[in-house]
N, C-alpha and C positions, 0 to 999 in steps of 0.2 A: 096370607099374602106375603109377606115378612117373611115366612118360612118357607114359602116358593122363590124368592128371590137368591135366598142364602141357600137356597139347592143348588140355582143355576151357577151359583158364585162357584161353587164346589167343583162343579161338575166342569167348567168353562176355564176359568180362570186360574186354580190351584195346580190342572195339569200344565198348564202355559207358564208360571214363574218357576215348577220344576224343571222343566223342558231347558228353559233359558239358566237357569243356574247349573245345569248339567253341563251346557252345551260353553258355560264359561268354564268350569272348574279341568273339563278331560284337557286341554293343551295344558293345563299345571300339572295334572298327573302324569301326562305323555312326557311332559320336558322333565320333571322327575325322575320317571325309569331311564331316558334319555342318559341323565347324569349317573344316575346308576350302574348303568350300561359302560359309562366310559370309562368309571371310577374300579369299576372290576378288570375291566379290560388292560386298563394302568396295571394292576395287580396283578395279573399274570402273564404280563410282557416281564414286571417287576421278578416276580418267581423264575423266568428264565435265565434274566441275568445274575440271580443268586446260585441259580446251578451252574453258569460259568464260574462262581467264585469257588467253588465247592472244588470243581475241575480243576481248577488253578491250585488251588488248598492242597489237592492229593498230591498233585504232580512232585509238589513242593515235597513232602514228606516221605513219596516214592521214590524221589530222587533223579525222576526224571525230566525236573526242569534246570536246565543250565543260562547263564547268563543270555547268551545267545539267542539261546529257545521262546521262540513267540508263546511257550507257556505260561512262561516268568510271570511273576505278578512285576506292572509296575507301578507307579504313583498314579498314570492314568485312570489304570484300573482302581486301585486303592481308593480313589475319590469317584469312582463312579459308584462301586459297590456301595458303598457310606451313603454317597447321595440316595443314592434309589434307595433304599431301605431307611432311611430316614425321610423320606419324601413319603411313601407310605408308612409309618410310625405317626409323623406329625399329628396335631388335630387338623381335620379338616372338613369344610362341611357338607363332605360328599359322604365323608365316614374313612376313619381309618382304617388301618390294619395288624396293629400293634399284637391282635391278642392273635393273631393267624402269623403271627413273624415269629413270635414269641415257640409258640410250638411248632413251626418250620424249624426253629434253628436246632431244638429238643431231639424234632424226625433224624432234622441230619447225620448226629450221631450216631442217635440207634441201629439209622441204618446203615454206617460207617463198621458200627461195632458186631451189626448180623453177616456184612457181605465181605470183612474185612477180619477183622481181630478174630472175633471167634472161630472161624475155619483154621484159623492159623493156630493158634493155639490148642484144637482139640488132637493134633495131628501127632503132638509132642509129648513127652514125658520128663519126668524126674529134673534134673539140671538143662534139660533142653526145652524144659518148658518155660522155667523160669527167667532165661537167656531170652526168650523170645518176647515173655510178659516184660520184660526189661525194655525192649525195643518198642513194643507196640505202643507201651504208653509212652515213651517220648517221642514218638510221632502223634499222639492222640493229644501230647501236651499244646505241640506245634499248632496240630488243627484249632482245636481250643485258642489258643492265642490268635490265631491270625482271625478265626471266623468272629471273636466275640467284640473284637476290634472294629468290623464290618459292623456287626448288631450293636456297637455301642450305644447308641440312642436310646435303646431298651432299656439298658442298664441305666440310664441316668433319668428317666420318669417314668414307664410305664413299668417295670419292675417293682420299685419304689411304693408308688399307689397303690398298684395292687396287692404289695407286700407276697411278693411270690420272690424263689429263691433265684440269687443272681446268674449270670450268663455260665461264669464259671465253674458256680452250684451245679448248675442244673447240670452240664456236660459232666464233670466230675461224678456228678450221681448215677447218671446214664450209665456209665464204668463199673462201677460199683455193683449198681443193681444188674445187667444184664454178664458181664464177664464174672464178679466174682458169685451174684447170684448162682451161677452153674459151676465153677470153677475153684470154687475157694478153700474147698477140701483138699484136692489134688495139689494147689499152690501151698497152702498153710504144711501138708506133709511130707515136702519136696522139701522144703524151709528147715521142718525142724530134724529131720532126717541129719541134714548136711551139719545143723550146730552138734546133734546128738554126734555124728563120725565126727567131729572134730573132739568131743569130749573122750572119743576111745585115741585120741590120738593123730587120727586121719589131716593129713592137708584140703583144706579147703578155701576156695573162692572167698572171700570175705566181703571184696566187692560187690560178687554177686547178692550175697546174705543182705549186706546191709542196702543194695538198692529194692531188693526184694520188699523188706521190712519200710523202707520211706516212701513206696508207694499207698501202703496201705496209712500212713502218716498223711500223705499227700492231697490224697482224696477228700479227708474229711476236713482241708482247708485248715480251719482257725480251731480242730477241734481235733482228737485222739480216737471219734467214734470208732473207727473201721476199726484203729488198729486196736483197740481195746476188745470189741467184741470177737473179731475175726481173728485175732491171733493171738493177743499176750494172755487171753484164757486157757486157749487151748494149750499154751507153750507149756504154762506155770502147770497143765494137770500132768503134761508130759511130763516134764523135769521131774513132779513127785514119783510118776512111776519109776524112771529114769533110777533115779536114787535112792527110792526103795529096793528095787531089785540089787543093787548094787551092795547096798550096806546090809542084805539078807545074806548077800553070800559072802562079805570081808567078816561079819562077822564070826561065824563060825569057824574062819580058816586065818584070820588071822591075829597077832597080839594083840593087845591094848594102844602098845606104843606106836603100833603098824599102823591101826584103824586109827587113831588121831591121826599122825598122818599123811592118812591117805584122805582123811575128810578135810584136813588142812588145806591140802592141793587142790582138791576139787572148788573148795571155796573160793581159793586163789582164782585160782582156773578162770570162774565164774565170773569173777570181779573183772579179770584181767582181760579175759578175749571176749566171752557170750557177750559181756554188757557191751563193748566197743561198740555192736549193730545193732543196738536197742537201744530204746528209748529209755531218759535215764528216770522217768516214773516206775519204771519195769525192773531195776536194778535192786532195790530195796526188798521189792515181793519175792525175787527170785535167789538172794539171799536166805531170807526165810524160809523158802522153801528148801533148800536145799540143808539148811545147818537143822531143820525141824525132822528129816528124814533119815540125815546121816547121826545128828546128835539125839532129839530129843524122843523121838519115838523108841532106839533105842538105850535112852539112858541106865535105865536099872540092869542092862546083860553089862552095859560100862564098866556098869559101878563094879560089878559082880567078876569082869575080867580084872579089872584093875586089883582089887584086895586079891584074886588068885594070884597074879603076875607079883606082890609083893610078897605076899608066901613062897612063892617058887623061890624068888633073891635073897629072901633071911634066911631060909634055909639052906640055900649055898654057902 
């Protein structure tokens, strides 16, 4: 009997408290997606007005926004763009959008640096390329400043937290990895081409060189990465070629007193003009390298010219 009762109970009653707990719970789940709903919707009205900022960004650096020009950024705008990107940054508890701003603002360069930089630069050569990488990145600097100013919020706690690389970083790297990823050959032997003509003698741009050399400075921020891998290796295997060749052929044709010197000058040289647009960690190595080429690899044909060269003079 008992056990017929708690059948009916079953069968009657446990679909009736599901029924009503359902039929309370759907208006919390509805008004949920509701918020949801609106909370994306914020977000992509939010995304439209970051590609006016973008707009205005370029104008700026293309140069064709003037005072005048309803382009112009002005404080208006400047506080709206902050606002709205900070207004989805916040916490909040519809959900924010920190880690979606975060790699929007990453996109934007990239695709600054596919639809922009690099077309421009693949068109170029030798001194005209470099001319141009000179350009592009102070306009890339620009962008960078003005956009990371917009995303500042990011930079001041969700960055942070999640210990992911600063605004600046990340743009910076964007450069790095997509332009000199493909590029950095052709840049590094435009570079050392121009110091190499200037070691025979040749005029050259110095400006150019050394703005060449502080971008690669530039990029790695608080640190010599770039420019250490990307170029003061390659520089220092050059100069040994450089100076091997060079003290292969003085040596044979010319005196002792000649090839001192002439490896005096070069030292000079080195000290005096190459190091001006380098970094002055690079100065010391590049010494070395050079008195190791011209002096010490051939020391014993030295030694060997010199005691001829005092034979030749006692016997006069």
């Amino acid at each position: 009997m008992k056990l017929l009762k708690f059948y009916y109970m079953c069968v009657y009653f446990v679909p009736f408290l599901i029924a009503i707990s359902y039929s309370n719970s759907l208006p919390l789940s509805m008004a949920a997606s509701a918020r949801d709903t609106k909370r994306f919707k914020e977000f992509e009205a939010g995304l439209k007005v970051i590609q006016d900022a973008v707009d205005k960004v370029n104008s700026i650096v293309e140069g064709t926004c003037t005072p005048s020009c309803s382009s112009c950024l002005s404080s208006e705008d400047y506080m709206l763009y902050y606002t709205v990107i900070y207004n989805l940054s916040v916490a909040n508890p519809l959900g924010d959008y920190s880690k979606e701003l975060y790699y929007k603002y990453k996109e934007i360069f990239e695709d600054h640096i596919t639809s922009k930089v690099l077309p421009s630069l693949r068109e170029k050569r030798d001194q005209d390329l470099l001319q141009e990488l000179v350009n592009r990145w102070a306009d890339y600097k620009i962008m960078t400043r003005w956009l990371s100013r917009f995303f500042h919020f990011l930079d001041r706690y969700f960055i942070p937290t999640k210990k992911l690389p600063s605004l600046q970083e990340t743009s910076f790297t964007a450069f790095h990895n997509s332009v000199y990823g493909e590029m950095n050959s052709q840049i590094r032997d435009a570079v050392i081409s121009m110091i190499n003509g200037e070691r025979e003698g040749e005029e050259v741009d110095h400006a150019l060189v050394n703005n060449i050399v502080s971008i690669y400075v530039e990029m790695g921020i608080d640190s010599n990465k770039y420019y250490d891998q990307d170029f003061e290796a390659a520089l220092l295997q050059d100069t040994a070629t450089f100076y091997s060749e060079k003290a292969s052929n003085w040596i044979q044709f010319k005196s002792y007193n000649d090839y001192l010197l002439m490896a005096e000058q070069c030292l000079k040289h080195e000290k005096e003009k190459v190091s001006f647009y380098l970094q002055a960690t690079t100065q010391k190595k590049l010494l070395q390298v050079v008195e190791h080429e011209l002096l010490n690899v051939h020391a014993s044909e030295l030694e060997e010219m010199k005691q001829l060269d005092h034979v030749v003079v006692v016997s006069l």
